[in-house]
MARMI-394258 format. One line per 5 residues: number of its first residue (from 1); their letters; for each residue y, x, z of C-alpha. Coordinates in steps of 0.001 Angstrom, whole numbers, plus 500000, padded with zeros to 6 digits. Layout:
MARMI-394258
NUM = a = Y:X:Z ~ ...;
This chain:
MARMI-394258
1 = xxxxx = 450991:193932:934117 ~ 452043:190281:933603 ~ 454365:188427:936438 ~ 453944:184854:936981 ~ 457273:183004:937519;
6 = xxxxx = 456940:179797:939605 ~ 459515:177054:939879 ~ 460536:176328:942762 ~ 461347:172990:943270 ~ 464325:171223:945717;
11 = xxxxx = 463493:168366:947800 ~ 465735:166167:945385 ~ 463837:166971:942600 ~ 460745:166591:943661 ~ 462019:162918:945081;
16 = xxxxx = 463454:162264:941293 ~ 460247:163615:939603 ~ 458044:161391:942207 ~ 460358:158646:941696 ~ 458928:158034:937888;
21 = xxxxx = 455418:159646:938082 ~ 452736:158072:937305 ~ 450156:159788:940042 ~ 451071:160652:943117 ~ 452226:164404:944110;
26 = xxxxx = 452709:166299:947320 ~ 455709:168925:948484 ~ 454862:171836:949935 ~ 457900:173994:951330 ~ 458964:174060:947400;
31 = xxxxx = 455711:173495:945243 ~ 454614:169938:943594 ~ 451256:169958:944449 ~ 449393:166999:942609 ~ 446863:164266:944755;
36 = xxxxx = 443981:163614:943370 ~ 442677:160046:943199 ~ 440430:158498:946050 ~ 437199:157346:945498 ~ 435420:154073:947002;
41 = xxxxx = 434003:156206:950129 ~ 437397:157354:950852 ~ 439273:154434:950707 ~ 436664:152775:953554 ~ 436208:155930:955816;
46 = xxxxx = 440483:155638:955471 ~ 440814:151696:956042 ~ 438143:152146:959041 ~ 440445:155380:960998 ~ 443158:153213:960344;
51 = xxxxx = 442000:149825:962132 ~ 440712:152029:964994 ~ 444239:153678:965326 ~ 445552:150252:965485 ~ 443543:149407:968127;
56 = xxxxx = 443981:152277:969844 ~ 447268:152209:969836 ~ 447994:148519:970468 ~ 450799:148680:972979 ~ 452631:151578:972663;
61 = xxxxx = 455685:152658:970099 ~ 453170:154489:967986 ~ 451888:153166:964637 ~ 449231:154068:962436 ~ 450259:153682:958775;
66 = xxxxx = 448568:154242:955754 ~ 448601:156756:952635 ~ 451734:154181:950708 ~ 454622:155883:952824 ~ 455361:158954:951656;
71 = xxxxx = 456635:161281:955034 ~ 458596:164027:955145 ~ 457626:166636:957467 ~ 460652:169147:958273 ~ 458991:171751:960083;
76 = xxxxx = 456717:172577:957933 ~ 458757:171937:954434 ~ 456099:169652:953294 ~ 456337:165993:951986 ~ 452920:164424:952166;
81 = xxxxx = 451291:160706:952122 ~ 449301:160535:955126 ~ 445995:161011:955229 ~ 443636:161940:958512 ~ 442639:165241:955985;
86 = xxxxx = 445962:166009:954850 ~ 447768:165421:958298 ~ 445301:167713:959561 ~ 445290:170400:957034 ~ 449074:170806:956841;
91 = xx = 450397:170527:960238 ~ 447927:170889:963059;
């Protein structure tokens, strides 16, 4: 039987690794889980959500932002660049 040893990365070394990467990559409660690029589609289903969260939210403290900022997301141990999909599949 053969055992598979996984790294397990810290937060700071996923930053440092992030830092001078090339693509982008995700943290999940110790994994660096790569992003795969977007595609046309994508990009205008994203940049349409995000104008209609600005509207919606017009007026409040909230703000819509898009998948630039990385966040950090402590109870779940995951850092993540938001995305309506990956929002949704990690946290709700």
């Amino acid at each position: 039987m053969v055992s598979t040893i996984k790294h397990r990365y810290t937060l700071d070394e996923y930053r440092a690794i992030e830092e001078k990467a090339e693509g982008r990559s995700e943290y999940r409660d110790g994994e660096i889980v790569p992003i795969p690029g977007g595609t046309l589609k994508h990009s205008r289903i994203s940049g349409n959500i995000l104008t209609y969260l600005s509207f919606l939210l017009r007026d409040t403290q909230f703000e819509p932002i898009n998948s630039d900022l990385r966040l950090w997301i402590p109870e779940y141990r995951r850092g993540v660049y938001p995305d309506v999909k990956n929002l949704s599949r990690c946290c709700i």
